[in-house]
PyMOL Python script that loads the backbone (N, CA, C, O; Angstrom):
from pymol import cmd

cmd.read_pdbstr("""\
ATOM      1  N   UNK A   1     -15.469 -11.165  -0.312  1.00  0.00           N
ATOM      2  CA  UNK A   1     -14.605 -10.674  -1.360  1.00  0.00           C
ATOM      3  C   UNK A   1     -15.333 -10.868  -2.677  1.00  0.00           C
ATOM      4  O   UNK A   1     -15.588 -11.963  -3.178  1.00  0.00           O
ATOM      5  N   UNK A   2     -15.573  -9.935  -3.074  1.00  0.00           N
ATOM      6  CA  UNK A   2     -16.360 -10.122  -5.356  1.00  0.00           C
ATOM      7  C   UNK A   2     -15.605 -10.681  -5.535  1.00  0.00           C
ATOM      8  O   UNK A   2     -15.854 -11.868  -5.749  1.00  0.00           O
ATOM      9  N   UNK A   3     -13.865 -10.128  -5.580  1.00  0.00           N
ATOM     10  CA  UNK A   3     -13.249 -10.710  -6.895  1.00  0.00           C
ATOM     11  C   UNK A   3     -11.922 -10.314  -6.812  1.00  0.00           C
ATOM     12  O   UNK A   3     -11.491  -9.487  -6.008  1.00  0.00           O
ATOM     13  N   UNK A   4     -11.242 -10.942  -7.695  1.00  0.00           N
ATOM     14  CA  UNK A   4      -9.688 -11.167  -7.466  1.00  0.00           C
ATOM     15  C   UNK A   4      -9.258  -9.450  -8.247  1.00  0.00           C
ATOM     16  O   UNK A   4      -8.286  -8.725  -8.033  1.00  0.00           O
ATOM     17  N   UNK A   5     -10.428  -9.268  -9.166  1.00  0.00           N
ATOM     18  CA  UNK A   5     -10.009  -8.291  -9.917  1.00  0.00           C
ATOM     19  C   UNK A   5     -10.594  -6.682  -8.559  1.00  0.00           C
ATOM     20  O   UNK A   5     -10.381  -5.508  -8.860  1.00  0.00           O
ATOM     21  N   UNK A   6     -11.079  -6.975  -7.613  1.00  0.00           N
ATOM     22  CA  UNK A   6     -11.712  -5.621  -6.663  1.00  0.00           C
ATOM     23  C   UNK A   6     -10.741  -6.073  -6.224  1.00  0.00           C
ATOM     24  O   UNK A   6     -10.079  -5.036  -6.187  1.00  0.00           O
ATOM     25  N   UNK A   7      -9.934  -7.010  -5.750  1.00  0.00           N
ATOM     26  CA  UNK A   7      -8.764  -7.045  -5.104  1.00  0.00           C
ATOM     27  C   UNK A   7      -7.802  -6.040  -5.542  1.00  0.00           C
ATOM     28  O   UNK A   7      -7.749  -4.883  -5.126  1.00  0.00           O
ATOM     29  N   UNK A   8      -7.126  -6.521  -6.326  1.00  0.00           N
ATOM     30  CA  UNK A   8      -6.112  -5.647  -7.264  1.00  0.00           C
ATOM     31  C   UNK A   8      -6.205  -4.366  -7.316  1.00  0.00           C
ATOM     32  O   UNK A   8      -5.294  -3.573  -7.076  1.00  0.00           O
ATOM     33  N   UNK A   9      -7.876  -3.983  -7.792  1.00  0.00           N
ATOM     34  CA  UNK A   9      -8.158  -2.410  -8.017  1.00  0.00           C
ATOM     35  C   UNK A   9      -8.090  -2.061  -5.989  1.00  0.00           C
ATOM     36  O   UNK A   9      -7.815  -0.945  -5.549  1.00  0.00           O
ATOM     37  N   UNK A  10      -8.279  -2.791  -5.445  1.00  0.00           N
ATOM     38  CA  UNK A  10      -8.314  -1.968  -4.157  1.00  0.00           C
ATOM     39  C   UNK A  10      -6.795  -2.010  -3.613  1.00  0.00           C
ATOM     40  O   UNK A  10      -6.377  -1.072  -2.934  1.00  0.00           O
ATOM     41  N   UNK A  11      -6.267  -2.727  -3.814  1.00  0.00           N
ATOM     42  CA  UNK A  11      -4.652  -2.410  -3.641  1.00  0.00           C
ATOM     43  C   UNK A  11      -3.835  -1.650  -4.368  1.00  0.00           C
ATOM     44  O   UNK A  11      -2.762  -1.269  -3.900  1.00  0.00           O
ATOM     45  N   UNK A  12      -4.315  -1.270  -5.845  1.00  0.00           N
ATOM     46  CA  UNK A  12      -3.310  -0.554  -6.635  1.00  0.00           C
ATOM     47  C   UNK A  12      -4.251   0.873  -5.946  1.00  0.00           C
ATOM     48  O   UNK A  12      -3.479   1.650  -5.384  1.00  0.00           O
ATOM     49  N   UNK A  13      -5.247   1.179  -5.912  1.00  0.00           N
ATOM     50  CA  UNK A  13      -5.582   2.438  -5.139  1.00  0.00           C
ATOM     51  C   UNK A  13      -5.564   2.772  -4.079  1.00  0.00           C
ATOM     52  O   UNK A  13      -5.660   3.996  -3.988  1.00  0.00           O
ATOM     53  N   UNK A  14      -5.449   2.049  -2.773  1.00  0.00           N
ATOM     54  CA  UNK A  14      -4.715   2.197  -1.415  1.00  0.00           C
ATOM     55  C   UNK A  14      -3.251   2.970  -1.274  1.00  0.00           C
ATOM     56  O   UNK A  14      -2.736   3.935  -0.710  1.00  0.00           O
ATOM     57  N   UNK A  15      -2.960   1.960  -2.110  1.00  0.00           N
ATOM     58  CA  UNK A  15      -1.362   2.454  -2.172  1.00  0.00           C
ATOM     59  C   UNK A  15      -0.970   3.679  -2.951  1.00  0.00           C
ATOM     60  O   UNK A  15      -0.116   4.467  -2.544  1.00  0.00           O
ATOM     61  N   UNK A  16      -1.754   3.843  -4.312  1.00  0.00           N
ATOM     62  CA  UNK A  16      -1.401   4.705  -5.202  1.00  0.00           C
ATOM     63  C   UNK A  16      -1.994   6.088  -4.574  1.00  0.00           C
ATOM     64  O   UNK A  16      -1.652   7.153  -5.088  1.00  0.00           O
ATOM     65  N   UNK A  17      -2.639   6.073  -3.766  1.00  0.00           N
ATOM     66  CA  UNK A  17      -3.399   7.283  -2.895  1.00  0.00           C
ATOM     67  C   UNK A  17      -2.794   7.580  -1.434  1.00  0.00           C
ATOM     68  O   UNK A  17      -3.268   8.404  -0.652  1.00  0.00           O
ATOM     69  N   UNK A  18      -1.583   6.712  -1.180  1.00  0.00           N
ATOM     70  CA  UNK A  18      -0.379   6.985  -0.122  1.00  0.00           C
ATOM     71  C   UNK A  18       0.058   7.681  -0.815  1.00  0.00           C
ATOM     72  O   UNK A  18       0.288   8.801  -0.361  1.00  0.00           O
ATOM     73  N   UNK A  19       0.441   7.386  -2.400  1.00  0.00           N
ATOM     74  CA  UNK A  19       2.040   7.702  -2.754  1.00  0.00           C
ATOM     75  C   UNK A  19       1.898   9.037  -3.023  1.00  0.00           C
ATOM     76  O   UNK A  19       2.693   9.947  -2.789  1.00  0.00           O
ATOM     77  N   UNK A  20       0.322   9.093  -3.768  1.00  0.00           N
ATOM     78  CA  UNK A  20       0.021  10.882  -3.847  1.00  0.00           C
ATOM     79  C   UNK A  20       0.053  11.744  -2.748  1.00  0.00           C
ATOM     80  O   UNK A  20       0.313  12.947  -2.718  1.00  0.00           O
ATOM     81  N   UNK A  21      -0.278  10.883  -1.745  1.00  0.00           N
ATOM     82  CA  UNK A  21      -0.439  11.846  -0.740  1.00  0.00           C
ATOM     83  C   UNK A  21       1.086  12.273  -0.140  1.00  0.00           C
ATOM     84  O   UNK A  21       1.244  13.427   0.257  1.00  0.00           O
ATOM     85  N   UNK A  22       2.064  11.421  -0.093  1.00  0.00           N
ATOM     86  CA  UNK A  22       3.124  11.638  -0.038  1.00  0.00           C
ATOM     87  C   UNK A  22       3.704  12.955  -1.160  1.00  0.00           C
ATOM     88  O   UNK A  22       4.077  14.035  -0.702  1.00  0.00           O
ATOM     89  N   UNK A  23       3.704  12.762  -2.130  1.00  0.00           N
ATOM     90  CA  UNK A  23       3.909  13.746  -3.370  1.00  0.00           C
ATOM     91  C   UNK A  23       2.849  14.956  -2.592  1.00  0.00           C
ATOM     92  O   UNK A  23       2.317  14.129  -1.852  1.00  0.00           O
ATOM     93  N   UNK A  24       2.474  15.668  -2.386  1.00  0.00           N
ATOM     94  CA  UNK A  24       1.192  16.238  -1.599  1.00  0.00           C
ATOM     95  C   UNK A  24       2.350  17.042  -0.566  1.00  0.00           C
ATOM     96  O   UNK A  24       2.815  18.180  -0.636  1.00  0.00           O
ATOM     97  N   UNK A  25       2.543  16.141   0.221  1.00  0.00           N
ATOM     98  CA  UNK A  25       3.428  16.480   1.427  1.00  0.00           C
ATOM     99  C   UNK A  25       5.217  17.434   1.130  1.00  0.00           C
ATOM    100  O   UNK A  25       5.831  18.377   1.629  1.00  0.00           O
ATOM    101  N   UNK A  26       5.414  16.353  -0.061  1.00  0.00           N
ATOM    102  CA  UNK A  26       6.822  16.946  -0.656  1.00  0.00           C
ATOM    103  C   UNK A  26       6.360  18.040  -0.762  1.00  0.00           C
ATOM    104  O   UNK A  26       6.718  18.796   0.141  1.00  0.00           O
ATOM    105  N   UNK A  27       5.196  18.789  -2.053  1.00  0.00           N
ATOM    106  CA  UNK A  27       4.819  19.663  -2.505  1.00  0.00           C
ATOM    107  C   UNK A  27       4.465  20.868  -1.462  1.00  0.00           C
ATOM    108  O   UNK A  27       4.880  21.945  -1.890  1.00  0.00           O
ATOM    109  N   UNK A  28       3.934  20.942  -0.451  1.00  0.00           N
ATOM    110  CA  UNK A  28       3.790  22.148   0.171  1.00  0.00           C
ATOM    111  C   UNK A  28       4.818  22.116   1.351  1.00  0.00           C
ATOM    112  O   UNK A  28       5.033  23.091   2.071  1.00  0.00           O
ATOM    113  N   UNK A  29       5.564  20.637   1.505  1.00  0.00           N
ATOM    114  CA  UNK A  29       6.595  21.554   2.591  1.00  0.00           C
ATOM    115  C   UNK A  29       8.044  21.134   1.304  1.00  0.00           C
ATOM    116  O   UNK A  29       8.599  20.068   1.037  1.00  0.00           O
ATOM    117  N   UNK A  30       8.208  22.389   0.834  1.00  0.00           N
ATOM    118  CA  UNK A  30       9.573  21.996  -0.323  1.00  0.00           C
ATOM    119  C   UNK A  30      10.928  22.487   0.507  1.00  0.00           C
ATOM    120  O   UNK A  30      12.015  22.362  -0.057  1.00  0.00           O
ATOM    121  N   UNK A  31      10.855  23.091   1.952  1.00  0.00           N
ATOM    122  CA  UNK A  31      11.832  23.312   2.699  1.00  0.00           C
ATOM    123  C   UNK A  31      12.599  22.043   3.076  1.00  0.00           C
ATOM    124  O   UNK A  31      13.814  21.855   3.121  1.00  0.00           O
ATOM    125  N   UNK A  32      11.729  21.343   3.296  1.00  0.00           N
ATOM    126  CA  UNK A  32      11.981  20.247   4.495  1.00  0.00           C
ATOM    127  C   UNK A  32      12.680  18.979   3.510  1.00  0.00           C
ATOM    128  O   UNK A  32      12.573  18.979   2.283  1.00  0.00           O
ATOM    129  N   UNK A  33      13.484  17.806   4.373  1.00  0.00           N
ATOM    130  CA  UNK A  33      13.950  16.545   3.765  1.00  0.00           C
ATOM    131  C   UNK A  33      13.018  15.851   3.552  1.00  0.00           C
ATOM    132  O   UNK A  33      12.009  15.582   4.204  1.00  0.00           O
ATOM    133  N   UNK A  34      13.685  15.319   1.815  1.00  0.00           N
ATOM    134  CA  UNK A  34      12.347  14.274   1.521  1.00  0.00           C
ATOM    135  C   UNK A  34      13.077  12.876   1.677  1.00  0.00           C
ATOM    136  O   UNK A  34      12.674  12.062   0.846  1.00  0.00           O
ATOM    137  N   UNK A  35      13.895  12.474   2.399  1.00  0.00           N
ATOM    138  CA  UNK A  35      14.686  11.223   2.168  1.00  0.00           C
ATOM    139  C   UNK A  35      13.643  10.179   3.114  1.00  0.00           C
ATOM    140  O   UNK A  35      13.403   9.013   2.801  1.00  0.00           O
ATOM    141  N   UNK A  36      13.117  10.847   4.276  1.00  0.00           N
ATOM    142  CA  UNK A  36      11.778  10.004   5.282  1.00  0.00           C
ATOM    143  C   UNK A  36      10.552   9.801   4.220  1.00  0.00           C
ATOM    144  O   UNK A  36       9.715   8.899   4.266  1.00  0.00           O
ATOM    145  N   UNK A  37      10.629  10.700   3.388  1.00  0.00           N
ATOM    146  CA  UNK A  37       9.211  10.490   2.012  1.00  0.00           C
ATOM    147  C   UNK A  37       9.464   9.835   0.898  1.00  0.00           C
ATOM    148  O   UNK A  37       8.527   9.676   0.116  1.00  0.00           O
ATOM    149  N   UNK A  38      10.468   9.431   0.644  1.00  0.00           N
ATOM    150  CA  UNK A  38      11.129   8.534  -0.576  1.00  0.00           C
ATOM    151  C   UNK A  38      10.981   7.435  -0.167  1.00  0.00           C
ATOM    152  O   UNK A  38      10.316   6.625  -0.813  1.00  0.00           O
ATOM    153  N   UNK A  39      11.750   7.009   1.403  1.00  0.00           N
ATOM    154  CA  UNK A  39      10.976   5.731   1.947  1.00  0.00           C
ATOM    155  C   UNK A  39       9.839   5.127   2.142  1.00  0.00           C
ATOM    156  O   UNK A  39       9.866   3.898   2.204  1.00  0.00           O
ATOM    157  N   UNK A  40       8.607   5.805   2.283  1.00  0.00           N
ATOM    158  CA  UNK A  40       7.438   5.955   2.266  1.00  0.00           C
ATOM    159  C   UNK A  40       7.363   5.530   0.938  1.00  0.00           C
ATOM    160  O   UNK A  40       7.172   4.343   0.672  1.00  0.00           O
ATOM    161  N   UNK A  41       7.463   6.177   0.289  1.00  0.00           N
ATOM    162  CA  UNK A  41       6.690   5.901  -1.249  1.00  0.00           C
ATOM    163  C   UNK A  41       7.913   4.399  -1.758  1.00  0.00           C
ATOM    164  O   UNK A  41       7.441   3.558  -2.523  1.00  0.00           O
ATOM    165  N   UNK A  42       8.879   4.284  -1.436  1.00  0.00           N
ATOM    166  CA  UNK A  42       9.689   3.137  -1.731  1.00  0.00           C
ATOM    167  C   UNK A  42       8.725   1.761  -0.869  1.00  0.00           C
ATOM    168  O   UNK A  42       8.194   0.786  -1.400  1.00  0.00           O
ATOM    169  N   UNK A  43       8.751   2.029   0.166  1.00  0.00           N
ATOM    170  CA  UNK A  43       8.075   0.980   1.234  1.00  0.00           C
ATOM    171  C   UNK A  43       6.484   0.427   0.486  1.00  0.00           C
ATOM    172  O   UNK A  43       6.203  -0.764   0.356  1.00  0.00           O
ATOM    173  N   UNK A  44       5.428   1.763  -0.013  1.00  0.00           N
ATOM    174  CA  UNK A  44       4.577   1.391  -0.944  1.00  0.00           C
ATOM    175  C   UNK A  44       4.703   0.937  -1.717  1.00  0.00           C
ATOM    176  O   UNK A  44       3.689   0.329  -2.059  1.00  0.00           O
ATOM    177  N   UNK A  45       5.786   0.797  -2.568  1.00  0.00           N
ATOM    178  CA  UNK A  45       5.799   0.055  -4.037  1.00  0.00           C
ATOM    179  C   UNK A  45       6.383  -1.112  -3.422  1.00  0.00           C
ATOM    180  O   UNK A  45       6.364  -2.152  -4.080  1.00  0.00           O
ATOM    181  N   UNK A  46       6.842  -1.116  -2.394  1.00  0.00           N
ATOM    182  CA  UNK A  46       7.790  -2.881  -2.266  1.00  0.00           C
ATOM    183  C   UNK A  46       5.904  -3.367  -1.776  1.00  0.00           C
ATOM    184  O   UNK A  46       5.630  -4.427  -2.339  1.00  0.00           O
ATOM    185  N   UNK A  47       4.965  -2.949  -1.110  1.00  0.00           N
ATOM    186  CA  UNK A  47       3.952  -3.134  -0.347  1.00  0.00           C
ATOM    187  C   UNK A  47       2.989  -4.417  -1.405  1.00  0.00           C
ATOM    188  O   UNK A  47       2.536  -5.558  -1.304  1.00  0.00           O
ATOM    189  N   UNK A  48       3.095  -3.248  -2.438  1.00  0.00           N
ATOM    190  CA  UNK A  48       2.578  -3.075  -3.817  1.00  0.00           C
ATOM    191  C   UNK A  48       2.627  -4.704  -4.651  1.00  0.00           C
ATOM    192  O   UNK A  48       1.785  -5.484  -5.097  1.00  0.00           O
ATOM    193  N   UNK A  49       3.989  -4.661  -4.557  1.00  0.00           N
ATOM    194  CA  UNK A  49       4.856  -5.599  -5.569  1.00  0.00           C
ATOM    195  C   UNK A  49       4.243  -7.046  -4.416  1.00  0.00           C
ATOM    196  O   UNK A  49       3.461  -7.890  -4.852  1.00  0.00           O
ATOM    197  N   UNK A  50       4.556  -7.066  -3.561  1.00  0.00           N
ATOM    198  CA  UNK A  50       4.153  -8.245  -2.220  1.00  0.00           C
ATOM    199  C   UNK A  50       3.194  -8.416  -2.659  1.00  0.00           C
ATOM    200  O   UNK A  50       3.198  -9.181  -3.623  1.00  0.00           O
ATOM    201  N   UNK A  51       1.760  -7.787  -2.198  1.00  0.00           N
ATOM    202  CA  UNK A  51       0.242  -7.902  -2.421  1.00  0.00           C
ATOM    203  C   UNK A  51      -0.046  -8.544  -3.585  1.00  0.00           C
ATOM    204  O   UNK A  51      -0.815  -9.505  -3.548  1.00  0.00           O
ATOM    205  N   UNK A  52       0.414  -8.201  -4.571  1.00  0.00           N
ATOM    206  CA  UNK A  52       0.192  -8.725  -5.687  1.00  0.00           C
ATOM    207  C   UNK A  52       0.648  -9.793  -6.112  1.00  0.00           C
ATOM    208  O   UNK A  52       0.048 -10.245  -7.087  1.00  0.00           O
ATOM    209  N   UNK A  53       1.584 -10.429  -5.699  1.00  0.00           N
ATOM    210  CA  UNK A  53       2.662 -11.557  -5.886  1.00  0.00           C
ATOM    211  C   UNK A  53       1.472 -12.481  -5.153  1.00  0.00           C
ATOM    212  O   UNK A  53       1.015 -13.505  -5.660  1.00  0.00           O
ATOM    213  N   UNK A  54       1.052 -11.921  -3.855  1.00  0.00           N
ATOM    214  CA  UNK A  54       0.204 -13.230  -2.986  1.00  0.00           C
ATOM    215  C   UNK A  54      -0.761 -13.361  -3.824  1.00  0.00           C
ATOM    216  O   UNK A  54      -0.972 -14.474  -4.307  1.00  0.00           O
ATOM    217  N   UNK A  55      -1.786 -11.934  -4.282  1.00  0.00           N
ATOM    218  CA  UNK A  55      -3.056 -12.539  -5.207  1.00  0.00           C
ATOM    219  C   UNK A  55      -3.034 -13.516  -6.112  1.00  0.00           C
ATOM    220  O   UNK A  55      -3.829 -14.453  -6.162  1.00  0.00           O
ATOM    221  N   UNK A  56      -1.717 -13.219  -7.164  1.00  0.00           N
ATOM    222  CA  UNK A  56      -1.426 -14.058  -7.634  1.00  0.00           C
ATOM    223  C   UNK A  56      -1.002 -15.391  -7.734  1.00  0.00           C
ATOM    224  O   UNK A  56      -0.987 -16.097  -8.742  1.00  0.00           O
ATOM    225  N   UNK A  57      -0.659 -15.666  -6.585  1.00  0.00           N
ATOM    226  CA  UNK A  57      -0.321 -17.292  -6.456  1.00  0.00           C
ATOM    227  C   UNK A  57      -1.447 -17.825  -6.375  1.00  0.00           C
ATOM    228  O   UNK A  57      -2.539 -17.381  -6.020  1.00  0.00           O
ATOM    229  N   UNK A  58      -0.953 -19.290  -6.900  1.00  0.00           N
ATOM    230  CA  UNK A  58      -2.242 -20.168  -7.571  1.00  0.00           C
ATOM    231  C   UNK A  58      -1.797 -21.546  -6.700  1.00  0.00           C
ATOM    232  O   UNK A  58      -2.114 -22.614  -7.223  1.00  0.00           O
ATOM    233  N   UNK A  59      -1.369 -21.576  -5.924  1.00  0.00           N
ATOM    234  CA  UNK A  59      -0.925 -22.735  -4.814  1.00  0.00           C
ATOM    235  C   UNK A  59      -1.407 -22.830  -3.817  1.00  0.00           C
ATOM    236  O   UNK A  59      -1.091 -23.779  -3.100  1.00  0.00           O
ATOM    237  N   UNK A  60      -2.404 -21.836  -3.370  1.00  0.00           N
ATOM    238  CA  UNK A  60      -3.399 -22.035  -2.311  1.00  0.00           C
ATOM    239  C   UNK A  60      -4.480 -22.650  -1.833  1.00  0.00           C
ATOM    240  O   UNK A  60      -5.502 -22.680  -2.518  1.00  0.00           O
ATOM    241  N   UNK A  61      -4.441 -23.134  -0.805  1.00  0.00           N
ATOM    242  CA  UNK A  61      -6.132 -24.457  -0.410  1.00  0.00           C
ATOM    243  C   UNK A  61      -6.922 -23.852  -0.385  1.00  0.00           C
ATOM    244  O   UNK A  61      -7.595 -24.318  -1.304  1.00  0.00           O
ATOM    245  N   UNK A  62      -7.613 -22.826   0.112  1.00  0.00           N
ATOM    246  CA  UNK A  62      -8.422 -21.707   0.488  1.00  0.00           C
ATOM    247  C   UNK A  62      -8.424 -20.186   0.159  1.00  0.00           C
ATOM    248  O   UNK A  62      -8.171 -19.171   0.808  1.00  0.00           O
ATOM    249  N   UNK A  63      -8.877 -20.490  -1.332  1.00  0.00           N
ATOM    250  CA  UNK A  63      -8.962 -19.270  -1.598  1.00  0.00           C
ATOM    251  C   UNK A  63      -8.928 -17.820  -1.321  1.00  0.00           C
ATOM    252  O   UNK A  63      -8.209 -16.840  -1.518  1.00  0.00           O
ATOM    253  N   UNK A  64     -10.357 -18.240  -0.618  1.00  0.00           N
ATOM    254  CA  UNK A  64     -11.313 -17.273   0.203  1.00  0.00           C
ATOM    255  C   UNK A  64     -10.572 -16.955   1.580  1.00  0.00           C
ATOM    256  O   UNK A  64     -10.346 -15.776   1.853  1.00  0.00           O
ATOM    257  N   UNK A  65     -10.276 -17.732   2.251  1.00  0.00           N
ATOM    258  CA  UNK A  65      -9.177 -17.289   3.517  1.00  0.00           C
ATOM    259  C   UNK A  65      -8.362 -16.443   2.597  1.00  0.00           C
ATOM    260  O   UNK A  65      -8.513 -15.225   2.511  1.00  0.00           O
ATOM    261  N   UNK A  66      -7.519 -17.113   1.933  1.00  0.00           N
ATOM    262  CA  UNK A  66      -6.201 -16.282   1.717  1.00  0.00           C
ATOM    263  C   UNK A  66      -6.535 -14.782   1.031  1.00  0.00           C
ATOM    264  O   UNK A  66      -5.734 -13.883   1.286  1.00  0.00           O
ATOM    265  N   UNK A  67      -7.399 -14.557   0.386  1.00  0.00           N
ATOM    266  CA  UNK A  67      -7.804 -13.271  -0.527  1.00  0.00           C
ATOM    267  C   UNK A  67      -8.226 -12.466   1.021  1.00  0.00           C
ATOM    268  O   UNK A  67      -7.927 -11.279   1.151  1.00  0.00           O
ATOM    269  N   UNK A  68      -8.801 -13.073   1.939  1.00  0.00           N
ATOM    270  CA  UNK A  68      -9.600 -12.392   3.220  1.00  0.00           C
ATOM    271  C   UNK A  68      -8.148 -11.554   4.067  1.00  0.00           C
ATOM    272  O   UNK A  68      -8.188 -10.418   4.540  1.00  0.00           O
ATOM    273  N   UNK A  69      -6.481 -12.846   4.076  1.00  0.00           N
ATOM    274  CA  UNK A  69      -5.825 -12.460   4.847  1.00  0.00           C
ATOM    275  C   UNK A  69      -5.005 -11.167   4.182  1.00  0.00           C
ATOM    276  O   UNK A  69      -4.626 -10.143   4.750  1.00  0.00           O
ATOM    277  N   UNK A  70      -4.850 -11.581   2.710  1.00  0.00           N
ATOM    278  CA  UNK A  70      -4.487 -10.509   1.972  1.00  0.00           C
ATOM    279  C   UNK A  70      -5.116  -9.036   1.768  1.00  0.00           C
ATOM    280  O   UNK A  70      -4.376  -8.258   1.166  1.00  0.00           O
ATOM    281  N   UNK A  71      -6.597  -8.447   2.253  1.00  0.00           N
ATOM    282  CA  UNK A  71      -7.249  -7.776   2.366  1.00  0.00           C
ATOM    283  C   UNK A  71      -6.597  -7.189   3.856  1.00  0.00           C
ATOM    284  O   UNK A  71      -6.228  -6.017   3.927  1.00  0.00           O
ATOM    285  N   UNK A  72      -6.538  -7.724   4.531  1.00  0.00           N
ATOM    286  CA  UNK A  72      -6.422  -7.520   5.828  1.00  0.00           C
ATOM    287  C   UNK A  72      -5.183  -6.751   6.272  1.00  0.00           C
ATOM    288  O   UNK A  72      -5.043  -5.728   6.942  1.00  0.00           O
ATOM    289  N   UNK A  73      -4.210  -7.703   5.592  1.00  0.00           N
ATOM    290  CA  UNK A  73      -2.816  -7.282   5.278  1.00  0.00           C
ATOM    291  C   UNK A  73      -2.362  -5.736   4.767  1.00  0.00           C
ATOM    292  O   UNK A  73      -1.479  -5.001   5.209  1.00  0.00           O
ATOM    293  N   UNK A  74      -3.361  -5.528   3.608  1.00  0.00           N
ATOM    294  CA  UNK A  74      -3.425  -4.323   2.650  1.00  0.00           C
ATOM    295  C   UNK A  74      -4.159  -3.177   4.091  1.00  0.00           C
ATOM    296  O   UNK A  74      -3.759  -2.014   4.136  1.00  0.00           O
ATOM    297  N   UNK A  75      -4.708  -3.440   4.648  1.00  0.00           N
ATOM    298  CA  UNK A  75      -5.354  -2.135   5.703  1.00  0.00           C
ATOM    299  C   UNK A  75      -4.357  -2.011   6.880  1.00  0.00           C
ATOM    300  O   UNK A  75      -4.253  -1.009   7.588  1.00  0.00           O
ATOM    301  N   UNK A  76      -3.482  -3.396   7.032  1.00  0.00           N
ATOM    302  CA  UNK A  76      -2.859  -2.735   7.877  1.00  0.00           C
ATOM    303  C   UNK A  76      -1.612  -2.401   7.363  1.00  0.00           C
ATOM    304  O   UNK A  76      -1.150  -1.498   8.061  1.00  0.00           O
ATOM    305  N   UNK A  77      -0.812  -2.725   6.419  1.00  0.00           N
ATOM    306  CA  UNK A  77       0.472  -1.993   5.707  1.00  0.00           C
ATOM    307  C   UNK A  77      -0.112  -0.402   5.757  1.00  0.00           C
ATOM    308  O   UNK A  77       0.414   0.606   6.229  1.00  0.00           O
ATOM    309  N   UNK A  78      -1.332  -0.576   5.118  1.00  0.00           N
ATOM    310  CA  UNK A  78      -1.998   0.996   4.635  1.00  0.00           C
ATOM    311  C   UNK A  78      -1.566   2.014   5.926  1.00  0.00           C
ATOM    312  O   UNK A  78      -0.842   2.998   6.077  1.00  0.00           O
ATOM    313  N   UNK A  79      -2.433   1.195   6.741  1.00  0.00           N
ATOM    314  CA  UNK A  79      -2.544   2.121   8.305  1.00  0.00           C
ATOM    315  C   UNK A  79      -0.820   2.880   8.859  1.00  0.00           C
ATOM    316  O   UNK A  79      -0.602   3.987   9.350  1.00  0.00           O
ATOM    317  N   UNK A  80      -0.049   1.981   8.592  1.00  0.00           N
ATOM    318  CA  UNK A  80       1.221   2.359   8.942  1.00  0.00           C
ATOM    319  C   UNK A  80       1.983   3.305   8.109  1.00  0.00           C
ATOM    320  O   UNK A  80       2.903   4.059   8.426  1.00  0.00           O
ATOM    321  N   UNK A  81       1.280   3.063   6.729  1.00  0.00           N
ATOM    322  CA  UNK A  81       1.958   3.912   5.899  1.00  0.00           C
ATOM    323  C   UNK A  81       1.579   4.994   6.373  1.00  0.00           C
ATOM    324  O   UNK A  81       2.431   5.746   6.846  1.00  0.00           O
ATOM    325  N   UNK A  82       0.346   5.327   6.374  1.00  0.00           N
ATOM    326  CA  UNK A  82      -0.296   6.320   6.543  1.00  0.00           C
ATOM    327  C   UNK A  82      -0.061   7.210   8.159  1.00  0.00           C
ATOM    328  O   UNK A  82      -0.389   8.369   8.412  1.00  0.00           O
ATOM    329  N   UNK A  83       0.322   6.638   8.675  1.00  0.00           N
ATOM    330  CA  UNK A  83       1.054   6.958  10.313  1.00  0.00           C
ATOM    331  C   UNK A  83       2.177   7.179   9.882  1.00  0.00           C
ATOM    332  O   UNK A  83       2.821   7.644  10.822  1.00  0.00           O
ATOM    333  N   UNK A  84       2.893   7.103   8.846  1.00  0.00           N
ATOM    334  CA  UNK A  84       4.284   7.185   8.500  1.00  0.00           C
ATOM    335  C   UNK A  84       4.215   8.576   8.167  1.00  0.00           C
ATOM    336  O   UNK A  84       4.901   9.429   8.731  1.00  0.00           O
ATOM    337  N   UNK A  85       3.227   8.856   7.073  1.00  0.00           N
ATOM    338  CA  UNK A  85       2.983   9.920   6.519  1.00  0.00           C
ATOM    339  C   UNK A  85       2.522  11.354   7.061  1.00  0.00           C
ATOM    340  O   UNK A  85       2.679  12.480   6.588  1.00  0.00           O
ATOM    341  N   UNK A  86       1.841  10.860   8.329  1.00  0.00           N
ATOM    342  CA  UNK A  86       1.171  11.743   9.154  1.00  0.00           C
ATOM    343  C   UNK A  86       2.277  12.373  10.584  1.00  0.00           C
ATOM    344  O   UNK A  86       2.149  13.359  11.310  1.00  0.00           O
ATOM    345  N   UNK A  87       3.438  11.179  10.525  1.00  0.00           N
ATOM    346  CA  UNK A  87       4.798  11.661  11.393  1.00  0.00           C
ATOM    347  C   UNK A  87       5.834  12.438  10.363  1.00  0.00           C
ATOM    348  O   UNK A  87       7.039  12.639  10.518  1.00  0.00           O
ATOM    349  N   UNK A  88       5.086  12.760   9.403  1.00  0.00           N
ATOM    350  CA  UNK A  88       6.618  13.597   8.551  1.00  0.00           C
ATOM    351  C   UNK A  88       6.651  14.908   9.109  1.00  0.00           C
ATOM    352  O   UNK A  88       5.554  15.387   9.396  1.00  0.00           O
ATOM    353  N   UNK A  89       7.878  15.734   9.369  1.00  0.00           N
ATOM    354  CA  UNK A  89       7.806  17.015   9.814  1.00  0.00           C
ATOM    355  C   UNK A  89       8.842  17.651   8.722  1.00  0.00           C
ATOM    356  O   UNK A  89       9.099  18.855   8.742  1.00  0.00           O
TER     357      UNK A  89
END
""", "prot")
cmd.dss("prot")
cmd.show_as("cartoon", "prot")
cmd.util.cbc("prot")
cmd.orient("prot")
């Protein structure tokens, strides 16, 4: 891990590149319900708000573990979002 600050930038752009892609999805199917895509992009910002709450805590023994589990965390929220996104019809 560089840094607490590639942390941050790689979580606010993981997520912020779901939420577009979601907006993406609204945009060319404008027939279809967006209430399964509001969750999506709701579920990212709660994702969002979490990730960042952990970077931020300053009560941890092991830095480096915890920034490693929080990385880890962020690919797999991602992955699901992104399976979320890829089941919209």
């Amino acid at each position: 891990m560089a840094s607490v600050r590639d942390l941050k930038r790689d979580i606010n752009y993981v997520l912020g590149d779901i939420i577009e892609a979601v907006y993406i999805w609204e945009l060319t199917n404008p027939e279809k319900d967006t209430k399964k895509s509001e969750k999506i992009i709701d579920e990212a910002i709660d994702t969002f708000d979490d990730l960042i709450a952990k970077v931020n805590a300053k009560d941890v023994e092991n830095r480096k573990n915890h920034f490693k589990a929080i990385n880890q965390e962020l690919e797999d929220r991602g992955r699901k979002l992104i399976d979320k996104i890829n089941a919209l019809s």
